[in-house]
N, C-alpha and C positions, 0 to 999 in steps of 0.2 A: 514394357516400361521399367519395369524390374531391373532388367537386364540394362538398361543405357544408364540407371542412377546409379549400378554399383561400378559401372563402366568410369560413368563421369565422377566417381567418389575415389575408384583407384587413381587416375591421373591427379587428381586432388592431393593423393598423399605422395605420389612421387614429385608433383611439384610443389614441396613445400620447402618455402625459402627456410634458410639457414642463413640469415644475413648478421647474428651472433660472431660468425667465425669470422677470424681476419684472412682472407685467400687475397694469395699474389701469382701471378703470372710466371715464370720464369720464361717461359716459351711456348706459342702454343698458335696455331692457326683455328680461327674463329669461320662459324659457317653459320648462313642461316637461307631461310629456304632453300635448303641441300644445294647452297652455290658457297662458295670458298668466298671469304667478305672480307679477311685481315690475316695480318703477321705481326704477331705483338710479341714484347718482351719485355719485362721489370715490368709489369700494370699489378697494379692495385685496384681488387675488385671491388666494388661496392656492395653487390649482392649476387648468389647463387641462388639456383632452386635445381634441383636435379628433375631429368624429365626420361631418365633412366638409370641404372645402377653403376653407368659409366661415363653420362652424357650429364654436361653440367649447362645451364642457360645463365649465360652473366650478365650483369650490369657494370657498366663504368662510367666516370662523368671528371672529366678534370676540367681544367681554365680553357682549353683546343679543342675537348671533344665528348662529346657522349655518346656510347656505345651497348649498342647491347645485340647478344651472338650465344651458339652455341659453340662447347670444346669436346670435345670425343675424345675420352682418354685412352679409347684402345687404340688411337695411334701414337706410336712409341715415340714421336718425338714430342709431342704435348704435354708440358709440365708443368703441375700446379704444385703449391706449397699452403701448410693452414699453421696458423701459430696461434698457441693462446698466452695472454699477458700472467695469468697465474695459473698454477699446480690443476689441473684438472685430470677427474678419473676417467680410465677410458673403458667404452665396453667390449669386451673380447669372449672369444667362444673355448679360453681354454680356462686350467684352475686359479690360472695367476690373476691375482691384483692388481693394473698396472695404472700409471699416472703419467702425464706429461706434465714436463716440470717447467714454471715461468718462464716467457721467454724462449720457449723450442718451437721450432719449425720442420714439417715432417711433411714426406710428399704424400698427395695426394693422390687415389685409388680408386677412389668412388664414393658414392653420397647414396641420399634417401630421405626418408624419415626420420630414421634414427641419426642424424647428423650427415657430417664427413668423414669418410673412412680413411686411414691413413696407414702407411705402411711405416714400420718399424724396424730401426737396423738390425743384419744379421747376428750381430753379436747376442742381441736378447734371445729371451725364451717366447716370444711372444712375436708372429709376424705382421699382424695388423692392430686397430683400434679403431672403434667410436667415438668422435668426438661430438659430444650430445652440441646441441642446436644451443640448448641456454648457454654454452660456455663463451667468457670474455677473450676476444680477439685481441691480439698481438698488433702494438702498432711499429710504425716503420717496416721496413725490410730484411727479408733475411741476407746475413752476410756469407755466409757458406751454406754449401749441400754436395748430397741433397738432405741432409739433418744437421739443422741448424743451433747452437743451444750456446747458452751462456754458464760459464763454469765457477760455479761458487760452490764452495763446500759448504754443507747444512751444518750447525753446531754440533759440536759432539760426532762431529763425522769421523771414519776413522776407516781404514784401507784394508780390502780383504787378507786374510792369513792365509797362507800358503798352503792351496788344496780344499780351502771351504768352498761349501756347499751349500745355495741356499735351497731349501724347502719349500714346497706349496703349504704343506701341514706339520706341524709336531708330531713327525713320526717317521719311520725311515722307511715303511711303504709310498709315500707321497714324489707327487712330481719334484723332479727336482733338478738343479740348473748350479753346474760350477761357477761361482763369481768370478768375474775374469778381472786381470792387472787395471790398475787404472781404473776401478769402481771405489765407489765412498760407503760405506756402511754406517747406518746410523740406527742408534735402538729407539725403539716406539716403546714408551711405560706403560704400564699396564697390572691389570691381572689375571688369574688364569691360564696362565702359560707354564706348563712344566716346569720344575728344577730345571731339567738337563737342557730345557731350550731358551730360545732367544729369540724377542720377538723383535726383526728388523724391517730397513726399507734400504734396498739398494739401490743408488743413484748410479745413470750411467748413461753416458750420450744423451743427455737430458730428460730422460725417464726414469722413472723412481718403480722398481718390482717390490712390493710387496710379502715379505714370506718367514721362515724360521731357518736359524743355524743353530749347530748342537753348542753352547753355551761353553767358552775358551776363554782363555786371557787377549785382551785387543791386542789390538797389533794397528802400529804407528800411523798417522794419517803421513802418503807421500806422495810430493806432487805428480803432478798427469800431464801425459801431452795429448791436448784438446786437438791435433791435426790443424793444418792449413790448406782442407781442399776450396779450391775456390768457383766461386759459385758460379758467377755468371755466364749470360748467354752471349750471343752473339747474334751481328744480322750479316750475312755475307752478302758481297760486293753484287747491282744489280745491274742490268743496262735500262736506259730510258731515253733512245732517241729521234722519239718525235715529238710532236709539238705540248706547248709546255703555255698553259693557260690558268689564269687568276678564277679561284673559289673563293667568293665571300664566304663574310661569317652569316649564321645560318643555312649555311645550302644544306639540303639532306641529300643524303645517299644509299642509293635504293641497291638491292641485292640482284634485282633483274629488271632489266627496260620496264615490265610491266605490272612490279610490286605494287602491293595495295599499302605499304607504308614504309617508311625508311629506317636500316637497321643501325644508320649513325645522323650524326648532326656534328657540320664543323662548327664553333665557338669562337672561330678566328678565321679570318682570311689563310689561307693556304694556296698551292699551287697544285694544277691535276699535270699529271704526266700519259700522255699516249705514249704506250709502251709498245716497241716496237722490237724484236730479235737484232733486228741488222738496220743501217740508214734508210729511210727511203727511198727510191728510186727516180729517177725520172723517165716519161715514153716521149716521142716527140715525133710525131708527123709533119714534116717538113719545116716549118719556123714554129710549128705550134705543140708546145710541151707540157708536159701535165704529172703532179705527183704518183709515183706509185708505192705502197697504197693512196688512196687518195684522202685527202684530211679530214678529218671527224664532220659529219653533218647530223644537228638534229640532236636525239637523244644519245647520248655517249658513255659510254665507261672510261673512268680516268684510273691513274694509279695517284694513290696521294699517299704523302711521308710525312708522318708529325714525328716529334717528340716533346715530352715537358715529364719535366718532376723526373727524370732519369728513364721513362720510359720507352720505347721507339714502337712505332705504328705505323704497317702499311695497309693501306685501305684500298683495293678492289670497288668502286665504287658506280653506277650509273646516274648521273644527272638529270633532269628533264631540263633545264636549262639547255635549248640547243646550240651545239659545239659554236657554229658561226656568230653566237652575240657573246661569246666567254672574250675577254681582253684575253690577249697574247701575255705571258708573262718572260722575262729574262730569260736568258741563256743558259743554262749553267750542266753541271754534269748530274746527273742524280739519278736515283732508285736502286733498294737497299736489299733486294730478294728475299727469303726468309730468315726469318729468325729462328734459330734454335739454339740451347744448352747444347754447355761444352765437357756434360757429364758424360762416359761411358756407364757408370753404375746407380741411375736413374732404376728404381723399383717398375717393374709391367704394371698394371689391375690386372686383378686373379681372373679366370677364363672361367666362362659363364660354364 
């Protein structure tokens, strides 16, 4: 008995929502009861809870849809992004200090208890972070990546001098990290800090390190180029040419003919698509001819395409509505294949 309570207290702490953080989709295929459910891109999640150190369970709910599925980030094309609306500190396993500063968006790596973890640009000293669970989420979207950030100089900002160094400690045994071009320097007051040092905070691709330089004359604050990589995903071109049938609003959509509950709910009428490789066929035994394959009967999987709020969504779905009482719906061309980002420099999750 011992043994199932610590059992069921560890699952406990690995799924513990973090619904603080603001996470957005970029791209990602959603699964639940270990069947493939969706191809999402731009979604804005409602709520995470991790149910491993790389496995995230979402929730989402727009005006079309509500969803809830699992992301498996150790596949390389699923990308998540966490922003927060003000300065928050992050926790990291080296000496440094560090902070994500208002308004930055940084992909996502993996979760837990301790928050969301999130990877950090090369250029810093620092490859990861914690973002703790109480921290204020970022609203809207991010507009580039996969490190997103808004560029304001702090007061009293002022631009590295050629060849500083910043410091973990007031001391020249300490860690320690060249500021690179295009960082803002700004002194923290204080006391307690050596003559010879200076107690600063460097801002940089919207993180702020924390640390000491050896005390100089400043040197001019000049402007930066913030980059214009750009963000977005993409859903590439799909085929959908078999029959093409009307989903009310309400219908749920189950992960497998014979789920014990459904992993979405449509909010609107939509359209299911039989998704087929290649046209139909026809066989024909003398005058008498018949589909090949032949058309949905009974319980069915559809393909269904939403979008809303900039989002795109395809749905893998099964009905209990059988195929033969669904209205036929229009003609037309459709189904959008996967979605994925059109980053090649997308951060891994570290290997277990």
């Amino acid at each position: 008995m011992t043994r199932t309570l610590l059992t069921a207290l560890g699952l406990l702490a690995w799924s513990a929502p973090a619904a603080a953080q603001s996470l957005f989709v970029v791209a990602a295929s959603v699964d639940s009861e270990r069947e493939r459910v969706a191809d999402v891109a731009n979604l804005r999640v409602r709520s995470v809870a991790w149910t491993s150190a790389t496995r995230a369970r979402i929730d989402h709910e727009s005006n079309v849809l509500r969803l809830t599925g699992e992301i498996d980030l150790r596949d390389g094309d699923d990308r998540l992004v966490a922003g927060v609306a003000r300065r928050a500190a992050l926790g990291t396993s080296s000496p440094w200090q560090v902070s994500m500063l208002a308004g930055t968006w940084a992909p996502v790596i993996g979760g837990g208890a301790r928050g969301v973890r999130v990877a950090l640009p090369p250029a810093l000293p620092v490859r990861d972070g914690w973002i703790a669970p109480r921290s204020p989420g970022a609203s809207g979207a991010p507009d580039s990546g996969p490190w997103a950030f808004t560029d304001r100089a702090a007061p009293g900002a002022r631009s590295p001098c050629e060849g500083e160094r910043l410091f973990a400690a007031p001391r020249e045994g300490a860690a320690r990290w060249p500021v690179p071009e295009g960082a803002r320097v700004v002194q923290i007051p204080g006391t307690g800090v050596p003559p010879a040092w200076e107690h600063v905070r460097v801002e940089h691709l919207g993180f702020a390190i924390e640390g000491f330089v050896r005390r100089r004359r400043a040197c001019p604050l000049r402007a930066i180029d913030s980059g214009d990589w750009s963000a977005g995903s993409a859903c590439g071109d799909g085929v959908a040419r078999g029959r093409r049938v009307r989903l009310p609003a309400a219908t749920p959509l189950y992960a497998r003919a014979g789920s014990a509950a459904p992993f979405a709910t449509l909010l609107r009428e939509a359209v299911g698509l039989e998704q087929l490789d290649s046209p139909p066929g026809r066989s024909c035994i003398g005058t008498r001819c018949t589909r090949s394959p032949p058309e949905p009967r009974g319980v069915a999987q559809w393909l269904v395409e939403l979008e809303s709020a900039g989002a795109s969504v395809l749905l893998y779905g099964w009905v209990r509505t059988p195929a033969q009482r669904l209205e036929d719906a229009p003609n037309a061309t459709g189904g959008f294949g996967q979605c994925r980002g059109d980053s090649e420099d997308w951060p891994a999750p570290p290997r277990r």
